[in-house]
Structure formats: structure tokens, C-alpha cells
N, C-alpha and C positions, 0 to 999 in steps of 0.2 A: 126265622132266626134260629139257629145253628147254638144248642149249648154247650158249656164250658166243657173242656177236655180235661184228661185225669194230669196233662202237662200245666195247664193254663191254671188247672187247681193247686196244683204246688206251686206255683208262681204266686200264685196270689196267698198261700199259706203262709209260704215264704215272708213274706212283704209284710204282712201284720204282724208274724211274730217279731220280724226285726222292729219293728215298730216298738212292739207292744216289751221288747225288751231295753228297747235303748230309753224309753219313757221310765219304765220301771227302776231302770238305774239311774236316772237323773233325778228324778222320786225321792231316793232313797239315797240318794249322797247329797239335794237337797236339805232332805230333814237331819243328817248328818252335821253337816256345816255348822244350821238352827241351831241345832241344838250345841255343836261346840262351843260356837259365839256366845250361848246363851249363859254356858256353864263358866267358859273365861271371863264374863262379865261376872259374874256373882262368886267365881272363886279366884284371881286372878294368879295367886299362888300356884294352882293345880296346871297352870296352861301347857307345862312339859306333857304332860300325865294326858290330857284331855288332846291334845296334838297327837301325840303316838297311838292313843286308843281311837282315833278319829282315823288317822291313814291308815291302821291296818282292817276299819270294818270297812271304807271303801275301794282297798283294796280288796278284799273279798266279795263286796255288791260289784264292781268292774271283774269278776273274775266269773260270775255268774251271767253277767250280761255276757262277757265274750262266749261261754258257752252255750249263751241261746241263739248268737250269732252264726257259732258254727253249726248249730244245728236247722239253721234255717238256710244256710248254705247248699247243707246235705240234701236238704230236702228241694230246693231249688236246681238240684246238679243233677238230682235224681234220674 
């Protein structure tokens, strides 16, 4: 049995990190949502406020996820 090569290693570095990022950002836009939902229930006045502050942190948790995208690209292309 033949081990893994320094190509087959980035292949598979690859593959978990895209993994391990697209989890992370659903994780974390998730607990986002929660916690909006949770905030327009008990404030319901606030829900402009709790909306615009909700799309621009997961715009920025998707802006981190695309960047560990490309970087597991890179590493895959290598």
C-alpha cells in the first residue's frame, strides 16, 4: 500500500477545509437568524434595526466563508 502524495494531500486539505468553512458559515448565520427571530419577538418595534444589523454580519460571515473557499481552491490548484 502506496502512501498518500504531497498532490492527494492538498486534495484532501482542500475538501475539509471547504468543508469545514461552508459548516462554519451556516453555524454562524444559523445562530444569526436565532437570535434575530428572537430579538423581533420580544422587541418588535426594533425589527428595521435587528434586520439591517442581521444582513450586514452575515454578509460578512459569507464574505469569510468565500474566502476560505478560495483559499482551498488555491490549495487544490496548487
Amino acid at each position: 500500500m502506496e502512501g498518500l502524495g504531497n498532490e492527494s494531500l492538498g486534495y484532501l486539505g482542500a475538501g475539509i477545509g471547504a468543508g469545514l468553512a461552508v459548516i462554519g458559515a451556516g453555524l454562524g448565520i444559523g445562530n444569526i437568524a436565532s437570535s434575530a427571530a428572537e430579538g423581533t419577538a420580544r422587541q418588535p418595534e426594533a425589527t428595521a434595526d435587528i434586520r439591517t444589523t442581521m444582513i450586514i454580519a452575515a454578509a460578512l460571515i459569507e464574505g469569510v466563508a468565500l474566502f476560505g473557499e478560495v483559499i482551498c481552491v488555491l490549495l487544490a490548484l496548487k
